[in-house]
N, C-alpha and C positions, 0 to 999 in steps of 0.2 A: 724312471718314468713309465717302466709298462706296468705297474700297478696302479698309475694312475689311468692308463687308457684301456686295459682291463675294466676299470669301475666304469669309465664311462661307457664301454661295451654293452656293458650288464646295465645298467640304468636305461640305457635307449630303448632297449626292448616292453620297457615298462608302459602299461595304458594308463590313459588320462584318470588319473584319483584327484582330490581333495578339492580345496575352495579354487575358485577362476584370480587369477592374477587381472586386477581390473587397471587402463593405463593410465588412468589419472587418480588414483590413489597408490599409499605406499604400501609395499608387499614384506612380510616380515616374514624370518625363517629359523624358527628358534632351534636348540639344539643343547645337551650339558655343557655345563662349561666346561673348554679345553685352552690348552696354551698355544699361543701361535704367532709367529711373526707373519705370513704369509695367510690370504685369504682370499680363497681364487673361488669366481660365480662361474663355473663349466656349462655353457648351454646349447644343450643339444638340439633345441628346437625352439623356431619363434612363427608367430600369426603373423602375415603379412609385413613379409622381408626382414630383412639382416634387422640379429635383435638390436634395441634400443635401450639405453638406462640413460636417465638424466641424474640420477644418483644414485652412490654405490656405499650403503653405511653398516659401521658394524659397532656393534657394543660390547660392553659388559657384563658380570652377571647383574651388576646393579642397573643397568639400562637407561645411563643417565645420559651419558656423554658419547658422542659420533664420536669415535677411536680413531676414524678413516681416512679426516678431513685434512687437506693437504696442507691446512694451516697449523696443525696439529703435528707439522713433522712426517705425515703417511704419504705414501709413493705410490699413485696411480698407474700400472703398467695393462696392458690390454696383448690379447693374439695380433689384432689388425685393427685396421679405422678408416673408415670410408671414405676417399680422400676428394679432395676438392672444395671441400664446405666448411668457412672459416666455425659455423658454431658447432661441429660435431667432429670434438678434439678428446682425445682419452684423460688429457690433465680435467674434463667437466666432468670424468666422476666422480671425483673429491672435492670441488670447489664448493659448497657448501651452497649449491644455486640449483634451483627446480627449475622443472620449463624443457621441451623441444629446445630453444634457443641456446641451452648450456648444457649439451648431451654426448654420449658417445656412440655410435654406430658402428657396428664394425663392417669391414670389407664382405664379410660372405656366410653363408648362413648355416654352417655344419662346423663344428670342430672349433668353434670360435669360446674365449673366454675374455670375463675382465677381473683383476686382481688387485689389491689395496695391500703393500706391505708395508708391516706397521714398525716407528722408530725402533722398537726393541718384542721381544717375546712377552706375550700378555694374553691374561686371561680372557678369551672371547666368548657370548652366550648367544648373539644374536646377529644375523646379516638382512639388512632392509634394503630395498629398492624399488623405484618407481620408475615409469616410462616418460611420464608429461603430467607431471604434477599440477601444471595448469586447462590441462583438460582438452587441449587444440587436436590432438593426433591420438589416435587407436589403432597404428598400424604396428607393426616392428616390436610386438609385445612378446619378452620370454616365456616360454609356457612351459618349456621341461627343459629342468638344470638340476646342480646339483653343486651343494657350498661343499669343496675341497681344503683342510688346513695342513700345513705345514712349517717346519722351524726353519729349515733350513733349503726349502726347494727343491728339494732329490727325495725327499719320501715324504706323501702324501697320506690322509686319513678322510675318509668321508664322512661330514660331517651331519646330512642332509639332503634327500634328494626330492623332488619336487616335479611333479610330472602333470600341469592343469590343462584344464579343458581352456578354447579360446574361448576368450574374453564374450559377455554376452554383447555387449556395446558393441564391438568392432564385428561381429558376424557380417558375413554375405557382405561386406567393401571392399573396395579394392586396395590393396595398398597405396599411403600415401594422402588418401583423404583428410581431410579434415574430420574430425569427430563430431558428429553434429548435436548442439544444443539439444536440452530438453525440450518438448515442446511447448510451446505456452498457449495457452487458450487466448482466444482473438477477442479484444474489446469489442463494445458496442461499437458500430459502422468502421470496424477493423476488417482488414485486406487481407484473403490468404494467400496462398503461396502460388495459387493457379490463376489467379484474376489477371495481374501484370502479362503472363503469358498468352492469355486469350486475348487479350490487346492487340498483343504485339503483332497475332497472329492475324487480326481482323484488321492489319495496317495503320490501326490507331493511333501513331506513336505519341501524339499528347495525353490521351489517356495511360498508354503505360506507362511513361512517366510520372503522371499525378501517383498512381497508384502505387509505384515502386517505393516515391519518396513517401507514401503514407504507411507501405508496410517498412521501409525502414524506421520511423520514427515509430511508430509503433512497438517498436522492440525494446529502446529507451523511454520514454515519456512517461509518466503519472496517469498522464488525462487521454482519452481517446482519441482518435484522428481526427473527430467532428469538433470537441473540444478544443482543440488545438489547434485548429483552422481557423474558430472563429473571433479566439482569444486575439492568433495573431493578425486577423482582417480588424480587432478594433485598435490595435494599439498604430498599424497602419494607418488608419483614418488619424488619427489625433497627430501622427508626424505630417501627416500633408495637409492637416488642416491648418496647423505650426507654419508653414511654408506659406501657405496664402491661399489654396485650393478650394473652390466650394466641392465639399462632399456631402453633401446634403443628401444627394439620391444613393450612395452606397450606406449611409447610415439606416436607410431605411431599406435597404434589402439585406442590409446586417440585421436588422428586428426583426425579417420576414425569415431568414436562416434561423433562426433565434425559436420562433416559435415551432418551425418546420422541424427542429431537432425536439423539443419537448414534447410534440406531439407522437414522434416515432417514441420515444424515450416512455411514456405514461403509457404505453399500448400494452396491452394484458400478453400477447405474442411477439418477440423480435420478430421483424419482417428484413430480411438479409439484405434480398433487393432493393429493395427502398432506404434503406440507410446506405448504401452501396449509391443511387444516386443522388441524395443528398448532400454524400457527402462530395459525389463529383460539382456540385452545382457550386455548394460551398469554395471549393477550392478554385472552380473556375472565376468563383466572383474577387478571390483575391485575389488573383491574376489578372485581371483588367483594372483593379484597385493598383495593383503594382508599377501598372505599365503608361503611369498616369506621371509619377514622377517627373520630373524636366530635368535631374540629373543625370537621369538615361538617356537623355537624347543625343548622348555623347558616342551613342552604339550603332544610331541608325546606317552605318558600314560598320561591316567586321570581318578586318582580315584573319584567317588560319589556314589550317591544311587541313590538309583528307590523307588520312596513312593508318596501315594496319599495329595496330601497339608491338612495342616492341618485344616486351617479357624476355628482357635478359635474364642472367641466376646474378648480376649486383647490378649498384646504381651506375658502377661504373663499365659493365664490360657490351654496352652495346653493340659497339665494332669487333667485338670477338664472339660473343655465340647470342644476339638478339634473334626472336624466333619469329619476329613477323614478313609478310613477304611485299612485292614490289607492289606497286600501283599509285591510285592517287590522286592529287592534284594540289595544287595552290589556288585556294580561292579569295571572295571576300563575299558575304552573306548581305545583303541588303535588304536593312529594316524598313518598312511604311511607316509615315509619322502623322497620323489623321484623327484632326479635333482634338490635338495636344496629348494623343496615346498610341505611344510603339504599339504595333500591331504584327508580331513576332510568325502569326499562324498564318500571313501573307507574306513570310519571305522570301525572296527569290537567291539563291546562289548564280554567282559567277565564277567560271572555271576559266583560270588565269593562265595557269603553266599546268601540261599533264607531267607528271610520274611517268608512267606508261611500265616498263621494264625494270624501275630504278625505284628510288624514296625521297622525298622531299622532307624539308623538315625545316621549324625554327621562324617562319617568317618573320621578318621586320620590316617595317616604311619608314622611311627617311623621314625628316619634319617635316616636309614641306609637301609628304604625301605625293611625290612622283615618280619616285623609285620604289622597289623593292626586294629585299634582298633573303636570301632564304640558303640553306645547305640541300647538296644533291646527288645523288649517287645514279649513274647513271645504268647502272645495273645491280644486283647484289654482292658483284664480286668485286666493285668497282669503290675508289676511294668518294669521300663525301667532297665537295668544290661548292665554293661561294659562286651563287648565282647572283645575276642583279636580272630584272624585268623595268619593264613600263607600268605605270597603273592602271593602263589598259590591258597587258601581258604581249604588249610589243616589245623587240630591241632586246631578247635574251642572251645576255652573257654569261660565259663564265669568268670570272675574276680571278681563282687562285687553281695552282695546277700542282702536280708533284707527288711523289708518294706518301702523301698524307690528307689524315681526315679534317676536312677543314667546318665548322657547324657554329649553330650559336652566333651570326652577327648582327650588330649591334651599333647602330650609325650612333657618330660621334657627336657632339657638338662643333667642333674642328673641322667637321668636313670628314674626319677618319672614321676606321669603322673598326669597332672591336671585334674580335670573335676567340673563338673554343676551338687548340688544331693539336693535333699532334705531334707539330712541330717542335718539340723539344725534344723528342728523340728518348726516350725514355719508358721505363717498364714500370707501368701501377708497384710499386714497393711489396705490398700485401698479397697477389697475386699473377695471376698471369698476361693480361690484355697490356697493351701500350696504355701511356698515360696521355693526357691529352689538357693543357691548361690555356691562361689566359693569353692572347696575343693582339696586335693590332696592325693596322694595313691601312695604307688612304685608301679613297674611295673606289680607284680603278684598278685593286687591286696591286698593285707593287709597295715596295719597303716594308715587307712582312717584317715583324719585329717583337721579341718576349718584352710583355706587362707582368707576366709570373715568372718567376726560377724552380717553381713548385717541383716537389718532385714526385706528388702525386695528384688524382687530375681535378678537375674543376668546371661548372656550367653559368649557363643561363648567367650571360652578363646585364643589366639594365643600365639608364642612365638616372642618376639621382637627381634630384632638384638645382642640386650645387654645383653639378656638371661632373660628379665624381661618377665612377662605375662602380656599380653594387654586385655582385659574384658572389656565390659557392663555393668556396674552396675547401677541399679534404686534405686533412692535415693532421698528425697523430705523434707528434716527437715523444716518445719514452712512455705512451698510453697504446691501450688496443685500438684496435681501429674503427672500431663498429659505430663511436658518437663520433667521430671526426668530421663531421661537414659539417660548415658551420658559413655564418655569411659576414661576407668582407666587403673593405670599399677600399678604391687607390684611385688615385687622379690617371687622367688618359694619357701622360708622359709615362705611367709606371714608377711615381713616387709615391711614399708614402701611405702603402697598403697599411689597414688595418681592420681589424678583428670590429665588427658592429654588433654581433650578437651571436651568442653559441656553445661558448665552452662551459667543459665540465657539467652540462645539460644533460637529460635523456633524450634529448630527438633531435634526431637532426632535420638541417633546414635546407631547401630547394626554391631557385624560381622567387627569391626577395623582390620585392618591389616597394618603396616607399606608398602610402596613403598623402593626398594631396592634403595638406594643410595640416596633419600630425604628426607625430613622434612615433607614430605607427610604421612598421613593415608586414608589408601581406607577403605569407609565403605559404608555401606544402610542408608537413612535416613529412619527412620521408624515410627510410631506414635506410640498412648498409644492402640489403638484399633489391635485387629485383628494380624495379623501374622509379621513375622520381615521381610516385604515385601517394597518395595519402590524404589526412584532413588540408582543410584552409585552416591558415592561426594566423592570427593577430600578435605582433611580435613588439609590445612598448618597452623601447628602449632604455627609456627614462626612467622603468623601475630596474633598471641593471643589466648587464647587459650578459651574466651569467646566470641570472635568478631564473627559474623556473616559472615562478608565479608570474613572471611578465607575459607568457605566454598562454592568448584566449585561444580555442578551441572554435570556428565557429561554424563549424559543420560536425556537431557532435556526437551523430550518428555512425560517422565516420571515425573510430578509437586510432591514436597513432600503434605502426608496428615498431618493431627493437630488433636487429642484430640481422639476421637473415630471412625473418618473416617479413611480409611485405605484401601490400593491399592491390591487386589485381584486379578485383571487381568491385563494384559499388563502395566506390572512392572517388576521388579529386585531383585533378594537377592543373597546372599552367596560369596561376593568379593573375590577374593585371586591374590593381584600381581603376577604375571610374570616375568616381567622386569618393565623397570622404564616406560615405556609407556604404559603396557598391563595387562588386567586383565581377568584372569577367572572368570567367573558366572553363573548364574543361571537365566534364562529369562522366563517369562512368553508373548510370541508375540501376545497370545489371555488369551485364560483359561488354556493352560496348561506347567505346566515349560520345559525347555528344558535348553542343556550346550550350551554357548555362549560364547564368547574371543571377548573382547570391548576394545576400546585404549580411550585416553585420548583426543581424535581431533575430536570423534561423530561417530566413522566407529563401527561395530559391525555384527561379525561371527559367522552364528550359529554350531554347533559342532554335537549336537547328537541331536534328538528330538523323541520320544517316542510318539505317541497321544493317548496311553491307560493309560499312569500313567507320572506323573513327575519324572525329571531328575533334582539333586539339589546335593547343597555343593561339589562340584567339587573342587578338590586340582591337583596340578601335582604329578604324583607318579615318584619319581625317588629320589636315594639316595643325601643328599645333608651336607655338612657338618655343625654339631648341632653348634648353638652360645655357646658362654662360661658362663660355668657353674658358677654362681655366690656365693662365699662365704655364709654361715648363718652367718649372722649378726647380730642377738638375742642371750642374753646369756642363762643364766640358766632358767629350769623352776622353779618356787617360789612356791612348792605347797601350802604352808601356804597365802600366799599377795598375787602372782600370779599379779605384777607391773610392769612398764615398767617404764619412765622418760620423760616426756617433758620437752625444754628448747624455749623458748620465746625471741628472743634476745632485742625488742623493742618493745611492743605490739603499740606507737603511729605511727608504723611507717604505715600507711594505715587510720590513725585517725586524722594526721595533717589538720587543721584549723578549723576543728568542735570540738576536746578535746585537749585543750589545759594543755600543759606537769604539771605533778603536778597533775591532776586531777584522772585517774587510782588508786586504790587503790589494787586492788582484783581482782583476777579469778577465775571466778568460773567454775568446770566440770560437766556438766550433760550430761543425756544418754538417748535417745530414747529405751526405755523397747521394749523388742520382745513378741509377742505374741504368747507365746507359744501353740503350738498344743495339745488336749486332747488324751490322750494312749488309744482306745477300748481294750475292751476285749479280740479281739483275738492275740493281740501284736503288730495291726495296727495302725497309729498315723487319726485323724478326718479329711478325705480331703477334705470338704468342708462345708463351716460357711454363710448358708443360714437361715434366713433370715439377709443379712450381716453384716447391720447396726447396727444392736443389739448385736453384737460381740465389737463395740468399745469401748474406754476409758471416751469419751464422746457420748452422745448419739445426735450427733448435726442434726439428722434429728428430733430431740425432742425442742430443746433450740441451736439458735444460734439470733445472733444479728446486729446492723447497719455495724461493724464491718464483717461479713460473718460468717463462723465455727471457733470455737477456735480450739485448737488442738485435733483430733479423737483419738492421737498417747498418752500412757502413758510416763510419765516424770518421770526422777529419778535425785537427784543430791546428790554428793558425797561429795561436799564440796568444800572449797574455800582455796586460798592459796593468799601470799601476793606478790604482785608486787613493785618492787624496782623504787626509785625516777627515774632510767635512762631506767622504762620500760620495765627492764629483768625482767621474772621469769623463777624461775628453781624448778621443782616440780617432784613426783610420783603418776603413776595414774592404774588405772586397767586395767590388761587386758582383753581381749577375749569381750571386749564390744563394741557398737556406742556409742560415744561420740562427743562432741562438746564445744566449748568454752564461756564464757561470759565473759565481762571486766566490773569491778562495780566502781561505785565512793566509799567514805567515807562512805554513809548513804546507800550502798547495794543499787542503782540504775542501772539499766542495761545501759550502754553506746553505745554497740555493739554485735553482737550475732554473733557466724558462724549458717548460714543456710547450710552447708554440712556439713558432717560427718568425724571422722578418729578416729583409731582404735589402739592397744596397739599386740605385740605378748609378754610374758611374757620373761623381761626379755630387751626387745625393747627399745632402746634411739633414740628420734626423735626431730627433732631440728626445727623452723620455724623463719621467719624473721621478723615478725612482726600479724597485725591483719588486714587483705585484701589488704596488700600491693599490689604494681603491684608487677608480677612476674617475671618482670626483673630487679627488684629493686637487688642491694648489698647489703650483709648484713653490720650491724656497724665495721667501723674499731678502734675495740677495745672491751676489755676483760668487758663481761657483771657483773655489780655487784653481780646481782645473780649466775653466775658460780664462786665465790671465794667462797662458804660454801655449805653443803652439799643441794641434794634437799629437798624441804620444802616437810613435809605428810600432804594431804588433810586433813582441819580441816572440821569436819562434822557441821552440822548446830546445834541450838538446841533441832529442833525434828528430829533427826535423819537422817544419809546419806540412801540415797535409794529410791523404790518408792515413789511418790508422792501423797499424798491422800488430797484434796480438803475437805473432813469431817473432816478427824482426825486434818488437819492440819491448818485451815483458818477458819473453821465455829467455835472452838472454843474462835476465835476471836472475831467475832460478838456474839456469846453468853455471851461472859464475855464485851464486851464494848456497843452496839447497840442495841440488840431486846429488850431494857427496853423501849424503843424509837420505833424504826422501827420493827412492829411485823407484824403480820396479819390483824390487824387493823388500821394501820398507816394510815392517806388518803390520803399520795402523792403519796400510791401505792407500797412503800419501802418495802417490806418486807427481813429480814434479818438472820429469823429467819433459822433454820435447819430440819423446817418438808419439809417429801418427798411428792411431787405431787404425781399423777395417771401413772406418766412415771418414778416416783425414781428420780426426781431429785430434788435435797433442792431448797427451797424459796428463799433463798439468793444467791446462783449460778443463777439462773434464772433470778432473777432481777441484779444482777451485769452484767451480760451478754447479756440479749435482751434489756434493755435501757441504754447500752454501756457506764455504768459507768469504763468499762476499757478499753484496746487496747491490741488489740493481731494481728496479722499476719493469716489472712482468710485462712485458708486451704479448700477451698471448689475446689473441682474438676474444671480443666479447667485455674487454675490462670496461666498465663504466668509470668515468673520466673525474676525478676527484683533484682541489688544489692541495698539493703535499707543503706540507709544512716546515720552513727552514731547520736545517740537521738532523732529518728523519730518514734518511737514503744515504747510499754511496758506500764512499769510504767510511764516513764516520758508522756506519753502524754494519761494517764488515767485521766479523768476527778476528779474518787476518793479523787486521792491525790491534785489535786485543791483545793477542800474542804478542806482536814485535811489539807492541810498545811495554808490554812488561817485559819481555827480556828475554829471546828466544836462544838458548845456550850462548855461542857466541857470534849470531850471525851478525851486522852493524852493514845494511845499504846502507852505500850511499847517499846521497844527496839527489843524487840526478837519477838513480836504480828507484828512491822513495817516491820519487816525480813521475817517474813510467808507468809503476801501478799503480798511484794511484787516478791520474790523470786517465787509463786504462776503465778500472771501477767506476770513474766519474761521466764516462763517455758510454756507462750501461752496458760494458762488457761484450764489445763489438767483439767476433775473432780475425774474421778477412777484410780489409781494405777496400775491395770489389765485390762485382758480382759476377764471376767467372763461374760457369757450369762446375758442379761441386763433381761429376765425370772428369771433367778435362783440369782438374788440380792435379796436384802431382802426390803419390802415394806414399812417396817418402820422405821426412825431412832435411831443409836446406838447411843449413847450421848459420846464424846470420852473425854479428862483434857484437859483443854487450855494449849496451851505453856504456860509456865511457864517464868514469868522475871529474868532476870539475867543480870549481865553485859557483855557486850560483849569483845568476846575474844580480845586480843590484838592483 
């Protein structure tokens, strides 16, 4: 290697030559052709911070085919990588994905490389790279490097060295910006960039707002600001004309704007000023047009809060690093209602409960509008507690007490009150903060009790029409994490959770709420990054509840973000219908939020606006009568089993033409394990698992393979039960767990797998139609075999129901058949044995895994969430079992040895049981009894 650090010696010295490396296009680096397995980008210098590539590709001489791509067989290895940030991971050099959001960063900005070794020694002519092929960031750009090849990793050749001037874009920024748009020239009575600000500056705030929302439309629209105003002031008149309204005098100063804009329009000179107030006149006449309505009279109180945002780095870790600070209050905004029109620009605020030192958050009113309840911290170092007030902001309590965060309540119909706590004692799976899911509590606070067993976290509960609770819940079995939130509904016993819209989608959803009298749900779309900020969408259910196309956009100035980008400024959160046209919210026009009331046609009215602190979760406070109280539907509790019942009425039905009937044998139940929190000493639970990687099940920033991460999440499985010739089964399963299903053949092959979750309340009978059916499928007409006799009890495996342990349970396999064979000295490289490396992980995990002798489902950060197709995963498409089932000399598992791995493979290739600090394992292996042969159960 000091040939190689020789070259890079002598290249640093070198001044800026050739063309600028621009960071939103790709950078090519041609070179003769040479032969090479290894292909290292050595960068000695980057413009604004530790360099960046979002892809790293290399050719041929014919320059047809990316050589590089991990799909391809090539192995992405790096110096470092900037750690903490699920989308800037070294496997996004190869992934075949452009964009900041699929990139690699490394740790430090001198000495650093990234490197592609390709399956075998090949002809290479060309090395391409880009920074952010989508154009967002100009920072982090390599500008002198230098492409190094090699065979065999111990002697290198220089293939190219490359030493640019910075980028002309990114000059004089700071790192870290945004790369800013080209500029566009400003429509006819278009808003520039300094108007909003002078507003804001002369105390204006309804004019900066008009203004804000014209230069944001502005940037999408066809038609100019003036045009676009007046379009939508006529299609207003004709909906309230529909309703019963005389508009008779706004039609006519709709003709008088009408001519007003023609006449600036035919003038031989644009006049700035004059279409500047024109166009404010305009816009203010469709604002007293708006406020005419008598569906909005639904708002004249509105309860929210006053709190500074909170700009977490995700959606989920505001109790762990949110940057905003203490203050505040709980208020409710009181509209004037005169001559049948809100009159918004006389409204007065009420301050309810201060903040003072601490944060408020979340408000909700009871039905009957005489309490209210809100989360509270009474300092920043302090946990969040269910407050209740007066609706005057008399009789302040607290309700819930303990070392945890308690947020999000949500009165019942019951009398109980839902809310979002901590209380399940558990660590975000993906990261480092606690997780925090659904719970429930009477109203004075006692009988806290889990609605969720999740084991990652979840918000903003609502009440549905039907009396069920509507929830966010993030959830990711055997997928990346980044689309995992999605919205659910469960009755207020905690039966019966189910999926209402979300999967396999691009965006994720926040903050659901039903629309009065549709099939509609108003939510935020929101990303994995940052706060639960983003557009309003209109989420109809009825065209599918995975389809894409069901979701409107109707703030579409507002573009949804993906993966760890996420919308900060002049955006949306906190939905709450109205009527079936109209919603309350939460707007941000620049940086800071204010109450707004949006319709479903693009119009949008600002309410309250604050510009020392934000204005957010706006409800309407006014008594209104509770949905119906829904039966418990659970029966007893079982302290001993503590079991519920699933019944299966056709598991083929969602599996016709790929498993043909006959084939199903078995189902098996396994559990995604929670990772539980450590208790400190002072009776505190560990709120945060830095360095965080080292916290998982697998350590897949240590060993991962062609395939991507096997699973970080530990595996438990409880055991199998039998499936009947016509498909039914009828079984008993645990509760208070995450579970999920698998359907096996004869020989314990996995067939199909659910990648979501569902849960058990002790006591709970839950019934399903089949295995991915559509969801408007009927169920069989006719009496399932398996409901003539009682339900089958989970038969546990041979090495027992419960965690999963990859030592105890798989490597005693290979110890008793293989490492006489494939040891440390094997020389095809096989090693199979059970000694731990310098990271703890066995020889034989290590090579079944990074030379993809099996198949599992990539969980690496950033995958967009797809439904896999029955016998496309696992076992059956392990290379492994190729081998042994042709004939591997004379090895012959067992029966029960064939059931470990593959049950192992099928469970996505957990390694640890737990989540024990990957420091405090033990460095050496314990030798554990092979599964033992036996015959298999009947």
């Amino acid at each position: 290697m000091n040939a190689l650090r020789l070259i890079m010696l002598l290249s640093a010295a070198a001044v800026p030559t050739g063309p600028a490396v621009h960071p939103n296009q790709p950078f090519s680096v041609t070179f003769p052709a040479t032969e090479a397995r290894l292909v290292r980008m050595a960068i000695h210098a980057s413009f604004g911070g530790q360099p960046c590539i979002d892809e790293l590709e290399v050719y041929g001489p014919d320059g047809k085919r990316n050589l590089a791509l991990a799909s391809a067989g090539a192995k992405a290895t790096a110096s470092s990588c900037l750690p903490g940030y699920a989308i800037h991971q070294v496997a996004h050099l190869n992934d075949g994905r452009y964009g900041n959001s699929w990139s690699w960063i490394a740790a430090g900005t001198a000495g650093e490389w990234a490197q592609i070794e390709l399956p075998r020694p090949t002809m290479v002519a060309k090395v391409v790279f880009s920074r952010d092929r989508e154009g967002r960031y100009g920072d982090r750009v390599p500008v002198h490097f230098e492409i190094l090849l090699s065979l065999d990793g111990e002697h290198w050749q220089s293939a190219a060295t490359v030493n640019s001037p910075a980028p002309a874009a990114a000059v004089g920024r700071e790192p870290g910006q945004t790369r800013p748009s080209p500029p566009r020239p400003l429509p006819r009575f278009g808003v520039d960039e300094a108007a909003p600000a002078e507003a804001l500056r002369q105390g204006d705030l309804l004019r900066y707002a008009l203004l804000c929302e014209a230069r944001a439309w502005q940037q999408i629209d066809e038609v100019d600001p003036m045009s676009r105003t007046l379009q939508q002031t006529q299609r207003m008149i004709e909906r309230l004309a529909a309703k019963g309204l005389d508009v008779t005098q706004e039609r006519a100063e709709l003709a008088e704007l009408r001519r007003s804009r023609d006449r600036l329009m035919a003038a031989d000179k644009a006049d700035p000023a004059a279409e500047r107030a024109a166009l404010l006149a305009a816009r203010l006449a469709k604002r007293r047009l708006f406020f005419r309505d008598p569906d909005l009279w639904a708002i004249e109180k509105v309860l929210f809060v006053k709190r500074y945002a909170y700009r977490p780095s995700h959606n989920y870790s505001v109790i762990l690093d949110a940057q905003g600070g203490p203050g505040g209050a709980v208020c409710i905004l009181e509209i004037p209602c005169r001559q049948g029109r809100l009159e918004p620009d006389r409204a007065s605020v009420v301050r309810l409960f201060e903040a003072r030192g601490g944060v408020a958050r979340d408000p909700a009113a009871s039905f009957d509008a005489r309490r209210i309840y809100f989360g509270y911290r009474r300092s920043m170092q302090d946990y969040y507690h269910i407050m209740a007030i007066n609706a005057d902001g008399s009789d302040a309590r607290q309700l819930t007490d303990g070392p945890f965060h308690d947020y999000f309540p949500c009165p019942l119909p019951d009398g109980g009150i839902a809310l979002i706590s901590t209380r399940c004692k558990a660590r975000y799976l993906c990261w480092r903060p606690q997780a925090f899911v659904l719970f429930r509590m009477d109203a004075d606070g006692e009988n806290v009790r889990p609605l969720s067993y999740a084991n990652v976290s979840e918000w903003a509960p609502s009440v549905m029409g039907d009396g069920r609770i509507a929830w966010t819940r993030s959830e990711y079995l055997d997928k990346g994490a980044d689309f995992g939130h999605t919205l659910w509904a469960i009755r207020p016993d905690g039966t019966h959770p189910e999926l209402i819209f979300g999967n396999n989608t691009l965006n994720c959803y926040a903050n659901g709420r039903e629309v009065p009298g549709m099939s509609e749900i108003c939510c935020t779309l929101i990303s994995h990054g940052g706060d639960l900020n983003g557009p309003i969408a209109l989420l109809d259910a009825q065209k599918g509840r995975f389809n894409s196309q069901a979701v409107t956009n109707v703030t579409p100035d507002v573009q949804p973000h993906f993966h760890m980008s996420w919308a900060e400024r002049e955006c949306f959160r906190d939905p709450v219908p109205v009527s079936r046209d109209y919603f309350l919210c939460s707007h941000a026009p620049a940086d800071q939020f204010g109450l707004y009331v949006i319709d479903r046609f693009g119009n949008r009215e600002l309410l309250h606006l604050d510009p020392t602190i934000g204005s957010m979760c706006p409800t309407p406070f006014r008594a209104v009568a509770p949905p119906p109280t829904l039966p418990t539907a659970a029966g007893a509790d079982d302290e001993q089993t503590a079991l519920g019942q699933f019944v299966v009425a056709d598991v083929y039905r969602g599996l016709e033409s790929a498993v043909p009937r006959g084939t199903v044998k078995y189902l098996r139940v396994c559990q995604e394990v929670r990772a539980d929190l450590v208790r400190l000493p002072n009776g505190e639970y560990q709120p945060d698992h830095e360095p965080f990687l080292e916290w998982y099940a697998t350590p897949v920033h240590k060993v991962s393979g062609p395939h991507g991460w096997p699973s970080y999440v530990a595996k438990a499985t409880w055991g199998i039960v039998p499936v009947e010739d016509d498909g039914s089964a009828n079984f008993y399963a645990p509760a208070g767990k995450v579970l999920y299903f698998q359907v096996l053949d004869e020989n314990y092959n996995e067939l199909q797998r659910m990648r979501s979750v569902v849960q058990l309340q002790a006591g709970e009978k839950r019934s399903c139609i089949g295995c991915h059916e559509d969801r408007t499928m009927a169920p069989p007409v006719r009496q399932a075999t398996a409901l003539r006799r009682e339900p089958s009890r989970l038969q546990p495996p041979p090495w027992g129901a419960g965690p999963f342990s990859y030592e105890k349970v798989v490597q005693p396999v290979w110890d008793a058949q293989c490492v006489r064979c494939h040891d440390a000295h094997d020389e095809q490289g096989i090693n199979l044995t059970g000694t731990l490396d310098a990271e703890k992980v066995p020889a034989s995990y290590r090579t079944l895994i990074e030379r993809g002798w099996v198949h599992y489902f990539d969980c690496q950060w950033a995958q967009e969430h797809h439904k896999a197709a029955p016998l496309t995963f696992g076992t059956l498409q392990s290379r492994l079992w190729e081998v042994l089932r042709a004939g591997h000399y004379d090895v012959k598992l067992t029966a029960d040895q064939v059931r470990a791995v593959k049950c192992w493979i099928d469970l996505n290739c957990p390694l640890w049981p737990d989540y024990l600090f990957r420091g405090s394992r033990p460095a050496t292996r314990k030798t554990h009894e092979a599964v033992v042969s036996r015959s298999l159960p009947p």
